[in-house]
C-alpha positions as CSV (number, residue, x, y, z in Angstrom):
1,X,5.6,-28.1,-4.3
2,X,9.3,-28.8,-5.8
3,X,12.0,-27.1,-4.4
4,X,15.0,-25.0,-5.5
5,X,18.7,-26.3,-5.1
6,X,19.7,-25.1,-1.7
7,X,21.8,-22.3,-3.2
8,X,18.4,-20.3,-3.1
9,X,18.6,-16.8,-1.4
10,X,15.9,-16.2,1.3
11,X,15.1,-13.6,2.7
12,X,16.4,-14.1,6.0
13,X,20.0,-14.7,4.2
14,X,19.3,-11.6,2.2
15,X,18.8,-9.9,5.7
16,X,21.0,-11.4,8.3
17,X,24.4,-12.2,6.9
18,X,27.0,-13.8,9.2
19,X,27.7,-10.1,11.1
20,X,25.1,-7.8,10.9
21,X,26.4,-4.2,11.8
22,X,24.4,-3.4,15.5
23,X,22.8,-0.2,14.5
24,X,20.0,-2.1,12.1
25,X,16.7,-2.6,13.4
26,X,13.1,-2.7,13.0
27,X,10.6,-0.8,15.4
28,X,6.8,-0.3,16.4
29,X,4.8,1.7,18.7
30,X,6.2,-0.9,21.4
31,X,9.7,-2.7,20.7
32,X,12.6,-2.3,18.9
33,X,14.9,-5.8,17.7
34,X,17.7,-5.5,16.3
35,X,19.0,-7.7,13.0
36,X,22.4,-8.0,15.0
37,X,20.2,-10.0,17.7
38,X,17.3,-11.4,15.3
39,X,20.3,-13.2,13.0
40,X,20.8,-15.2,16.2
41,X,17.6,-16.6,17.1
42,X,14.0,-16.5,15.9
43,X,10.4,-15.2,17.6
44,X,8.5,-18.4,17.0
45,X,7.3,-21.3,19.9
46,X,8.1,-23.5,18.0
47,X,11.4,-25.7,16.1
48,X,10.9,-24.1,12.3
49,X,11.8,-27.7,11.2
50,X,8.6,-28.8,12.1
51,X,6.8,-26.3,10.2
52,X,9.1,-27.4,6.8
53,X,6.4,-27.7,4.3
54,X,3.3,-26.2,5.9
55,X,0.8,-23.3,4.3
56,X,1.1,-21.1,7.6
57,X,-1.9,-18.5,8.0
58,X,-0.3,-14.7,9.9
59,X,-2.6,-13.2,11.7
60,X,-1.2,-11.0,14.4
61,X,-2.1,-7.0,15.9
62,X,1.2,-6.0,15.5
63,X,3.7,-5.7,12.0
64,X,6.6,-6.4,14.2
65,X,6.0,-10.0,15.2
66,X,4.6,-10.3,11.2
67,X,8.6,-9.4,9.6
68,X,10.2,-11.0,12.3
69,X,7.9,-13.8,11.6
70,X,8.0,-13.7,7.7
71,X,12.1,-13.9,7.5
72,X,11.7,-16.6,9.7
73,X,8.9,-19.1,7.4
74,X,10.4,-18.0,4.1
75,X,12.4,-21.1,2.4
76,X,10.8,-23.4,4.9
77,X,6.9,-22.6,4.8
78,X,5.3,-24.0,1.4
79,X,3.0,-21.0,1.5
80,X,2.6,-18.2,4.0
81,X,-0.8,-16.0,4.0
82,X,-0.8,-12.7,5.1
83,X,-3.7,-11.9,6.7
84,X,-5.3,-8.6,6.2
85,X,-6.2,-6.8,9.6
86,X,-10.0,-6.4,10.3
87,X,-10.6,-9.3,7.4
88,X,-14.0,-10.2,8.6
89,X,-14.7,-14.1,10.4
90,X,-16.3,-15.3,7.0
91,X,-13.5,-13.8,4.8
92,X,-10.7,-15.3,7.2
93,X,-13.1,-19.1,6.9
94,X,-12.8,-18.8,2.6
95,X,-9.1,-17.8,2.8
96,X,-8.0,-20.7,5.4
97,X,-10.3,-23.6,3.0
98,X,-8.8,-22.2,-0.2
99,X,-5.3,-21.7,0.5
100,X,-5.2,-25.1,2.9
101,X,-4.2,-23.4,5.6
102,X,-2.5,-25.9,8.6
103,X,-0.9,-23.6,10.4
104,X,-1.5,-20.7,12.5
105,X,0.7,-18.0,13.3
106,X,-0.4,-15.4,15.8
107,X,0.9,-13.1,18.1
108,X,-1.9,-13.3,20.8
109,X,-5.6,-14.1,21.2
110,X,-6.4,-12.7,18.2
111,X,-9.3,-13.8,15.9
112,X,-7.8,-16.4,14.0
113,X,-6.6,-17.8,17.3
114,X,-11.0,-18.0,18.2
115,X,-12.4,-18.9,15.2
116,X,-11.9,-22.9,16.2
117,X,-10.2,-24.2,13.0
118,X,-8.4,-27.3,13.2
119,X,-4.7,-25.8,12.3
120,X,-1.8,-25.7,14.7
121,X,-1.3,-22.5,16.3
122,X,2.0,-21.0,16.9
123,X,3.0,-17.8,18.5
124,X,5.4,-15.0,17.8
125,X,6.2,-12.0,19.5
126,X,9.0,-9.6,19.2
127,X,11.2,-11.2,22.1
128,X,14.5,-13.4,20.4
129,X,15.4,-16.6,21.1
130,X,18.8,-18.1,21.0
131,X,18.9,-20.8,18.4
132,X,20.6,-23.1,15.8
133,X,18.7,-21.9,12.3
134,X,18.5,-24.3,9.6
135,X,21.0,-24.6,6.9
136,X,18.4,-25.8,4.1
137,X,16.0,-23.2,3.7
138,X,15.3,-24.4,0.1
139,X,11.5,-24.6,-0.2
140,X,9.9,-22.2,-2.7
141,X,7.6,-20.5,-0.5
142,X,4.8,-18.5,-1.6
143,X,3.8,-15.7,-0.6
144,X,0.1,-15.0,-0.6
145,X,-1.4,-11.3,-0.7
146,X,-5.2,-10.3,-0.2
147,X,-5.8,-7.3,-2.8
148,X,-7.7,-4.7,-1.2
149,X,-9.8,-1.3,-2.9
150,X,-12.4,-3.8,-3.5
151,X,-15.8,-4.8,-1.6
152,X,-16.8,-8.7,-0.4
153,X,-14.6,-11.5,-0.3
154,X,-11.0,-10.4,-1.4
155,X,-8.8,-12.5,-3.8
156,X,-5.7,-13.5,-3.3
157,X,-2.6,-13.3,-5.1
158,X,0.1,-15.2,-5.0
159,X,4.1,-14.2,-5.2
160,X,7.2,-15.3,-4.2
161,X,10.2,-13.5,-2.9
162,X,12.0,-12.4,-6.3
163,X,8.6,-11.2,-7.6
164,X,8.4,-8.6,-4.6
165,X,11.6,-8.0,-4.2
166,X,11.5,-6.8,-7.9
167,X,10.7,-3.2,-7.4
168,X,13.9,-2.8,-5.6
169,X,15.4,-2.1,-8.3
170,X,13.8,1.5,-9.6
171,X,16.9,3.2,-9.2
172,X,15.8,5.3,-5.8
173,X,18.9,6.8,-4.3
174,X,19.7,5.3,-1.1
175,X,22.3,6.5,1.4
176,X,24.1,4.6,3.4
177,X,22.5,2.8,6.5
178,X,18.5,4.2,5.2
179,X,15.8,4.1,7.9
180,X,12.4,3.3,6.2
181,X,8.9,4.0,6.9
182,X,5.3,3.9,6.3
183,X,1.9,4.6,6.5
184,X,0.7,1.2,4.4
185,X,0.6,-2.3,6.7
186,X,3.3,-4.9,5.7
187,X,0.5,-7.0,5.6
188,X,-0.2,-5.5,2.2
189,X,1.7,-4.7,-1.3
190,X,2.5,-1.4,-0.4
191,X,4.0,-1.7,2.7
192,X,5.2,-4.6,2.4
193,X,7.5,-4.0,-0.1
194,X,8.6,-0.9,1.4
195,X,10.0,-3.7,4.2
196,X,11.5,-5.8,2.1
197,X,13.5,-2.9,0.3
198,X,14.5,-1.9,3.7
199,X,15.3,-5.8,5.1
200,X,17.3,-6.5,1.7
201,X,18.9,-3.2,1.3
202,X,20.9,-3.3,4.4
203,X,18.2,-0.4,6.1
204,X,16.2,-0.6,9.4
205,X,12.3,0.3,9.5
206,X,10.0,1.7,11.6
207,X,5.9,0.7,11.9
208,X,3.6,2.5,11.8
209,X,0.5,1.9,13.8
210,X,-2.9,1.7,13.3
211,X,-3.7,3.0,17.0
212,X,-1.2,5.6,16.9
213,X,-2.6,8.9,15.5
214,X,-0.5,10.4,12.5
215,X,1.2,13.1,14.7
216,X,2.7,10.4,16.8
217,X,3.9,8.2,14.4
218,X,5.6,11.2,12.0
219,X,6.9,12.5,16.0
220,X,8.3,8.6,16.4
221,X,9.5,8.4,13.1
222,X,11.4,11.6,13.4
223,X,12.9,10.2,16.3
224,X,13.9,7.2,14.7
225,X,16.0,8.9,11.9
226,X,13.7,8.1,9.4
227,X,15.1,8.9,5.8
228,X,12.7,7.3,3.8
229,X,8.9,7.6,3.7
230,X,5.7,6.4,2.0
231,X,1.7,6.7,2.1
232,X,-0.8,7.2,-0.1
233,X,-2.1,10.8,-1.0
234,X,-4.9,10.7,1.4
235,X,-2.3,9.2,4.2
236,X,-0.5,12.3,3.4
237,X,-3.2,14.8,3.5
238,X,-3.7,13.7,7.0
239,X,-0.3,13.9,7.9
240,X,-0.3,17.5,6.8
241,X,-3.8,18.5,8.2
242,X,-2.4,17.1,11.7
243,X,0.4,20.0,11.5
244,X,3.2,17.0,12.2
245,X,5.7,17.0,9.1
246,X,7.7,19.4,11.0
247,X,8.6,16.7,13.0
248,X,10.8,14.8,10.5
249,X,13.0,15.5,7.6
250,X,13.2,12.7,5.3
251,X,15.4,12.8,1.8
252,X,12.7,10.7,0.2
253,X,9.1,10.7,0.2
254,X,6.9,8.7,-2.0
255,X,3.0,8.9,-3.0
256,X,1.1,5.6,-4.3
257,X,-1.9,3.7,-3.9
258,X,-4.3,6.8,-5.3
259,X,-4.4,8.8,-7.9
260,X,-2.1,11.6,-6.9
261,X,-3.1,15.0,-8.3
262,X,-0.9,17.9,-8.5
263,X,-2.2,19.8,-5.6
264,X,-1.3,17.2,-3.1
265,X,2.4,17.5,-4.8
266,X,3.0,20.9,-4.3
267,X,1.6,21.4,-0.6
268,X,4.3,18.2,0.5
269,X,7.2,19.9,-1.9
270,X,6.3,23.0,0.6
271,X,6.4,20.6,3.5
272,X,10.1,18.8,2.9
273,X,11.4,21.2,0.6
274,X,14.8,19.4,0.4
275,X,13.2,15.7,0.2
276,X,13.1,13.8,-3.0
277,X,9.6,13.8,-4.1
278,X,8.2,11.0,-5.7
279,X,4.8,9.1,-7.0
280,X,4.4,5.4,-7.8
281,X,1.6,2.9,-9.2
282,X,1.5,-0.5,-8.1
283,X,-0.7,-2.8,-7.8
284,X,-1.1,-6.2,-5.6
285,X,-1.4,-8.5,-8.5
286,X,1.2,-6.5,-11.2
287,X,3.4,-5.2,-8.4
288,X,5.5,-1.7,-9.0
289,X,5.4,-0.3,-12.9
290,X,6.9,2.9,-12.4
291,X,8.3,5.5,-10.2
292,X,7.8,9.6,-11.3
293,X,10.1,12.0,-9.9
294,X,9.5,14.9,-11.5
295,X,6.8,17.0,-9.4
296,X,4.1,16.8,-11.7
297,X,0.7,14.5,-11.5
298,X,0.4,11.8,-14.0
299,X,3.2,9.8,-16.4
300,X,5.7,10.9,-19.4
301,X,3.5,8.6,-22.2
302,X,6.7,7.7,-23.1
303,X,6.5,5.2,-20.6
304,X,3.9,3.1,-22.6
305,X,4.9,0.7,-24.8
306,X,8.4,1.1,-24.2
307,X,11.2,-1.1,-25.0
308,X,14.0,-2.5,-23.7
309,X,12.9,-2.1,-20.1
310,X,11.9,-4.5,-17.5
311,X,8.2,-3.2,-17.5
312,X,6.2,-3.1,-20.6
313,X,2.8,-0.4,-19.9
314,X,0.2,-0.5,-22.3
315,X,-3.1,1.4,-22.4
316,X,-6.5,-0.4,-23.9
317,X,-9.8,1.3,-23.4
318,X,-8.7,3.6,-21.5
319,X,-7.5,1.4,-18.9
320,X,-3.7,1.0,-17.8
321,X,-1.9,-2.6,-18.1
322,X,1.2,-3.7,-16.9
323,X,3.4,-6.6,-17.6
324,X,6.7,-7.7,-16.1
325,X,8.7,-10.2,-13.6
326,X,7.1,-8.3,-10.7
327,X,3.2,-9.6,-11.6
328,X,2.2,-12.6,-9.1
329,X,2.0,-15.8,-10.8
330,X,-1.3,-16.5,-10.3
331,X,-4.6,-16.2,-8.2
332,X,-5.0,-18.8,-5.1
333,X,-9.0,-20.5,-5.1
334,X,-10.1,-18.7,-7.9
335,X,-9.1,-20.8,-11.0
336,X,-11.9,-19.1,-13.3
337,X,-10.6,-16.0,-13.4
338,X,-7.2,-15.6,-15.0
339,X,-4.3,-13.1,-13.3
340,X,-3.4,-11.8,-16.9
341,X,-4.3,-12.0,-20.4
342,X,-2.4,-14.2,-22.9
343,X,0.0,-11.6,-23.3
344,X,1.0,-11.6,-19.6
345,X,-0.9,-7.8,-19.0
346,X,-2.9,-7.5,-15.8
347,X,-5.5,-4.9,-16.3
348,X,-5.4,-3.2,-13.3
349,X,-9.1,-1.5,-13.3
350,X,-7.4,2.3,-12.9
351,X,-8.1,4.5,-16.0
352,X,-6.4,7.3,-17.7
353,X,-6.5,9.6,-19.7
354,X,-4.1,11.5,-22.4
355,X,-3.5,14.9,-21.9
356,X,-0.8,16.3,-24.3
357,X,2.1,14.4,-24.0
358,X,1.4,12.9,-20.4
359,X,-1.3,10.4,-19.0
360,X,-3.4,11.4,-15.9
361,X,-5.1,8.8,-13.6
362,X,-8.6,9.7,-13.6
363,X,-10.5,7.2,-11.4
364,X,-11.1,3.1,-11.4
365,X,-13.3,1.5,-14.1
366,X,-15.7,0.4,-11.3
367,X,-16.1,4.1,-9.6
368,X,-17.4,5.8,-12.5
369,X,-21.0,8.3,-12.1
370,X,-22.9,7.6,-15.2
371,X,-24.8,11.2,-15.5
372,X,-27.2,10.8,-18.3
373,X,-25.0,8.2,-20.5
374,X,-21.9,11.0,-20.3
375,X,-19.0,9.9,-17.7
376,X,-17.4,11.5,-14.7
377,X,-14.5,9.6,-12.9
378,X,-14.5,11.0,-9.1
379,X,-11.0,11.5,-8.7
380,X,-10.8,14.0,-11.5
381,X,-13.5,16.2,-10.0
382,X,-11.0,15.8,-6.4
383,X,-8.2,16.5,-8.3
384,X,-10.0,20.0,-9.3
385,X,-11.5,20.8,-5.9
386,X,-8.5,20.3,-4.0
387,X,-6.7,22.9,-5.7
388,X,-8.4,25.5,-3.7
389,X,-5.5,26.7,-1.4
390,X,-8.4,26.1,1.8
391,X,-9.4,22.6,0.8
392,X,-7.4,19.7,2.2
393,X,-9.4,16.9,1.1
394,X,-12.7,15.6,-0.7
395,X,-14.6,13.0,-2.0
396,X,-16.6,13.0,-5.0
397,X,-19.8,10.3,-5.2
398,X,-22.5,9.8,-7.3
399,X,-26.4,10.1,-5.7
400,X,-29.4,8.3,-7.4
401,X,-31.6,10.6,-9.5
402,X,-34.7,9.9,-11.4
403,X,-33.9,12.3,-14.5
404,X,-30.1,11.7,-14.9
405,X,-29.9,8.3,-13.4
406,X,-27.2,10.0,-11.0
407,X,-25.9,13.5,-10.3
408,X,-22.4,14.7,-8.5
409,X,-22.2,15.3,-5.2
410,X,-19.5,16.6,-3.1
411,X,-17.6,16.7,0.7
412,X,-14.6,18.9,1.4
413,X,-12.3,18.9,4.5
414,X,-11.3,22.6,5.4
415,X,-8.1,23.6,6.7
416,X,-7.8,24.8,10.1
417,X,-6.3,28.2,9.4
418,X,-9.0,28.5,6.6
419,X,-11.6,28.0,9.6
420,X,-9.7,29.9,11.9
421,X,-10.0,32.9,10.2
422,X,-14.0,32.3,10.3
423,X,-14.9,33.0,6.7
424,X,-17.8,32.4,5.4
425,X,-18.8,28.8,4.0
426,X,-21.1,29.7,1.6
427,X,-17.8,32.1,0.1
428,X,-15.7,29.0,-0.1
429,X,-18.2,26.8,-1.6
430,X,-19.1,29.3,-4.3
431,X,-15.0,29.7,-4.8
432,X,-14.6,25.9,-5.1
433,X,-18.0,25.6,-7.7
434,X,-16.7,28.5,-9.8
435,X,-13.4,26.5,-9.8
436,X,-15.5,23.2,-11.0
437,X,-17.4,25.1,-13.4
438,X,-13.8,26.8,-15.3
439,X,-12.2,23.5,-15.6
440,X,-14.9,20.9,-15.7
441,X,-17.7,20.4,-18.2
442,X,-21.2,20.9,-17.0
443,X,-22.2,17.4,-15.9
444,X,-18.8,16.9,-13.6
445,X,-19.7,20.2,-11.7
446,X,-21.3,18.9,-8.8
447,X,-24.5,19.8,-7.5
448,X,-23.9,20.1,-3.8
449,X,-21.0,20.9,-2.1
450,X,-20.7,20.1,1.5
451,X,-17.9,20.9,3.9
452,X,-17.3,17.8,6.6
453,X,-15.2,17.9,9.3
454,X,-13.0,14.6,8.2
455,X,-13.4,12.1,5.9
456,X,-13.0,8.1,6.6
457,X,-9.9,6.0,5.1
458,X,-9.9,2.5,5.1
459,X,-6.9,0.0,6.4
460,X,-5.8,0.2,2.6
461,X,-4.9,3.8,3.4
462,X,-7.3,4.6,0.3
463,X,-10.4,7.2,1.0
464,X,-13.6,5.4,1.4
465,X,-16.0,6.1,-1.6
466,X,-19.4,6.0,-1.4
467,X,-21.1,4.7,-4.7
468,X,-24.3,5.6,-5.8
């Protein structure tokens, strides 16, 4: 791997500069570091010179150890791997043999730690140690991502610093000393990003935590003057079925990761009336390719094939493309599958759909119901259903059927006032059918409806779909 002249900006220079102001820092569930402290010691067991040059594997239960860890290898690590949580034993073998992995970073006994590779293993935790740093922190690191929304073994893409710290600049209004947050796991595109804006931009950030339920974290991140907030739409729904939201006022909150449909906008603008509301679409390997501000579901189309900025969209069979300094350069142990075309555009899978002069996210290619040759896309169906003021969240799937090949079926979450009042459920399911029937065609109405008391999300934050 060559190197860059030592004038290269990592991200720990981009964080810790020679004073940091004391009232930085970056918090979980369990600890709070400040950058005043961390930009005078590291986390690691070990002297970072001898770990100059190594692929380095992270694999630890808590995000905190991971960004104190990540500022830490970047410029000195050839590669650093972020490992997914819950990536199963066989996914975490393929990863460690195609990325070369020598090294081990962990913050306890931890799987990686048992699965009896032959890599070094170093620990982190969130406790600082005194120490000289090192003044050449030239090597090009890369920084390798697992994508997720997909089933089996995951691929993995590879970045480096400047290609995620690219979305930084969307032009989001930040005020002086920002707190950020998040539902998503630093340990993937979402929130890691959301990290690095917050590192790099002079801000602090709070965790969240996967064993925290959502009340708690919005209560914590309330506490912890958070000003800046993201999740994906069905991380939000829960944060507004759990009654919490009062419990913070942010000035910005973003949507991404999902198709966001306009129900899900209105009930947050209701929820932080004073908040900048906002919806984004990124992806692992094409990164951030816009940012829409203006309350309503879906994209201006003026933002395909536009000039002059430093994304360039593009729509081909239906499908959404993106191209720009942001998209990873390449895929890490698959070399038969290329990242982008010849053009540079990643296909990113998600299709959409025209509707007057804005485009609408209507599902991914690979989650469409095939009902007797004619098409339905799930998330349009949702998008419909959740519009009834009583429905918080559903999921649309297709079931087998020996005359259609596959019919619609449906699952609504209620909300608890809606229950409260003990209407009927056969009144709300012929409400939300009626609905379908007005603004769908015949073969997206779906046959059942069936109201569920919660539906699962994965570690992505996106709603698990059942496919027929």
């Amino acid at each position: 791997m060559q190197q860059q002249q030592p004038s290269r900006r990592s991200l720990r220079s981009l964080i810790a500069p020679e004073d940091p102001p004391p009232g930085r820092f970056i918090a979980d569930a369990h600890a709070r570091v400040s950058i005043h402290d961390f930009a005078r010691g590291n986390n690691l067991d070990a002297n970072l010179e001898s770990l100059r040059g190594r692929c380095v594997l992270i694999s630890t239960a808590r995000q905190l150890p991971t960004a104190l860890a990540l500022a830490e290898l970047d410029g000195i690590a050839r590669r650093m791997i972020l490992c997914t949580p819950g990536l199963a034993p066989s996914h975490v073998a393929s990863v460690m043999a195609d990325a070369g992995v020598d090294t081990i970073v962990t913050d306890g006994p931890g799987a990686a730690r048992n699965l009896g590779y032959n890599a070094r293993v170093v620990t982190c935790n969130d406790r600082i140690v005194a120490g000289a740093q090192p003044s050449d922190r030239s090597v090009e690191t890369e920084w390798v991502l697992l994508t997720s929304g997909t089933t089996g073994r995951p691929k993995m893409a590879v970045h480096t610093l400047q290609s995620l710290i690219g979305p930084l600049s969307d032009g989001v209004a930040v005020q002086k000393a920002p707190v950020w947050s998040t539902f998503y796991d630093i340990r993937r595109y979402g929130g890691l990003t959301i990290l690095l804006r917050a590192l790099a931009g002079g801000g602090s950030m709070v965790f969240s935590d996967a064993e925290e339920t959502v009340a708690a974290f919005l209560a914590r991140a309330g506490a912890g003057g958070v000003t800046h907030i993201s999740g994906t739409p069905s991380h939000w729904r829960r944060a507004l079925m759990s009654g919490a939201t009062a419990n913070m006022s942010p000035g910005y909150v973003r949507l991404s990761g999902e198709a966001c449909d306009q129900a899900i906008l209105d009930k947050l603008r209701q929820a932080f009336p004073s908040a900048n509301l906002a919806h984004a679409f990124a992806s692992t390997e094409a990164g951030v390719a816009f940012d829409v501000r203006d309350g309503q579901a879906g994209f201006p189309a003026s933002l395909i094939d536009r000039d002059g900025g430093d994304v360039t969209l593009r729509v081909e069979d239906g499908s959404l493309r993106i191209r720009s300094s942001r998209v990873a350069m390449r895929y890490l142990g698959d070399h038969t599958r290329p990242l982008a075309d010849a053009a540079g555009f990643v296909d990113t899978g998600d299709m959409v759909e025209l509707r007057a002069d804005r485009y609408h996210f209507v599902g991914r290619r690979e989650g469409i119901i095939n009902v007797g040759g004619r098409k339905v896309h799930p998330e349009a169906v949702e998008a419909v259903i959740n519009q009834h003021p009583a429905v918080r969240m559903s999921r649309v799937s297709g079931r087998t059927s020996p005359i259609t090949g596959a019919i619609v079926v449906a699952e609504m979450v209620v909300a608890p006032s809606h229950l409260a009042r003990g209407d009927s459920s056969a009144t709300l399911r012929s409400e939300v059918l009626r609905l379908c029937q007005e603004r769908l065609a015949s073969h997206e109405v779906p046959v059942t409806l069936r109201q569920v008391p919660s539906l699962d999300i994965a570690a992505s934050g996106k709603l698990v779909r059942n496919h027929a």
